[in-house]
C-alpha positions in Angstrom: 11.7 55.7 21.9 10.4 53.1 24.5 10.3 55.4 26.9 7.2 56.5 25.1 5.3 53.6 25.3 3.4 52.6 28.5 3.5 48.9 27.3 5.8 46.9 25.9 5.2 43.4 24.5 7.7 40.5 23.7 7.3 38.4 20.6 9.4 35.4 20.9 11.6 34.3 17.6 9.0 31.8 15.6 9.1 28.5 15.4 10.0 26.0 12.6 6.4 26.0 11.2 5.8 30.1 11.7 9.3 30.3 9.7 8.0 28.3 7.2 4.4 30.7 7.0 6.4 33.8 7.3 9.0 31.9 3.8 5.9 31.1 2.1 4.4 34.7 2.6 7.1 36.2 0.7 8.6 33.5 -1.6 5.1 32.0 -3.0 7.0 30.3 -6.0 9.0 27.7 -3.7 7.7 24.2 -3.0 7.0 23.0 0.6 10.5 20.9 1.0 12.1 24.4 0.0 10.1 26.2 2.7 11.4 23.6 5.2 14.5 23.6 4.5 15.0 27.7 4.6 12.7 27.2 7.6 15.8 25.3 8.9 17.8 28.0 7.5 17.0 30.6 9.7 16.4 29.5 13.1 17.2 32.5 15.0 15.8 35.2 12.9 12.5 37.5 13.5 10.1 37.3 11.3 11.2 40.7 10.1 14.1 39.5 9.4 12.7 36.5 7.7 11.1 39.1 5.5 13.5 41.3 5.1 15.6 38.1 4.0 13.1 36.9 0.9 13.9 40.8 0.3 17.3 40.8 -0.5 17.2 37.8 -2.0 14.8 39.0 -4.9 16.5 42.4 -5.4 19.8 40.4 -5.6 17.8 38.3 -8.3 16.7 41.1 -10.2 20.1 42.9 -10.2 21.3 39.5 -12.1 18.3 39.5 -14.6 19.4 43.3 -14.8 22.4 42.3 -15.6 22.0 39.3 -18.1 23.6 37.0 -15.6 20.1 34.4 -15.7 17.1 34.5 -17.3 14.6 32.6 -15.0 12.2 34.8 -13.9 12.3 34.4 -9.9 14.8 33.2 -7.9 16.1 29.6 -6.6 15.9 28.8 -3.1 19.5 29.1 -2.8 19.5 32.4 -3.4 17.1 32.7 -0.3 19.5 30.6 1.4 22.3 32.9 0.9 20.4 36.1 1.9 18.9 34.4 5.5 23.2 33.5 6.0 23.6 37.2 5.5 20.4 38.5 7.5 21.8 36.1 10.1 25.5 37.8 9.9 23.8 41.4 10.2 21.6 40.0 13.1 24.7 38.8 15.4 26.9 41.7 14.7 24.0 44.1 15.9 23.6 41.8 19.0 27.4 41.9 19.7 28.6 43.5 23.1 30.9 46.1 21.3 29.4 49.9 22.5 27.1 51.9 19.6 27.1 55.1 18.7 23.6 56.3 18.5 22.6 60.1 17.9 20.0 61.7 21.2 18.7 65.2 21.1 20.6 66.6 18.4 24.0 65.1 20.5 26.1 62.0 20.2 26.7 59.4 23.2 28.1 56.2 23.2 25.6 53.5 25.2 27.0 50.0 26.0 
């Protein structure tokens, strides 16, 4: 797919107080010391994966209201803080050196 594009541009990962915007974008409930501190949290994520992150955490959250398991209405920072440990676990695992299988034109080929 990059092939197809004559120009390709870089974002670099954001910085502690981007982290802390992209938090507060998604998680509007927590307080500023909770922002820093999942700000912290994810130091080496994209902000998609920040996002992606506040994400999980809330469907986790509402599978547990689902469920009866707690009854506030939105979830704890901690519960943020377990989903950016995960998006960071899914992150390096993608990054690792092992070979992928991806699917071209209808065929398979392994790429390392």
């Amino acid at each position: 797919l990059v092939s197809r594009f004559d120009v390709s541009v870089r974002f670099d990962l954001p910085n502690q107080e981007a982290r802390e915007g992209i938090l507060g974008l998604y998680a509007k409930h927590l307080v500023p010391d909770d922002l820093r501190s999942l700000g912290k949290e994810g130091v080496g994520l994209s902000g998609r994966n920040l996002k992606d992150a506040c994400e999980l955490a809330e469907r986790r959250w509402a599978s547990k209201r689902i469920r009866g398991e707690v009854t506030d209405r939105l979830p704890p920072s901690s519960e943020y803080v377990l989903a950016l440990r995960d998006k960071k676990t899914m992150a390096a695992s993608k990054d690792s050196n092992a070979p992928q299988e991806r699917v071209h034109w209808g065929g398979k080929f392994n790429q390392s």
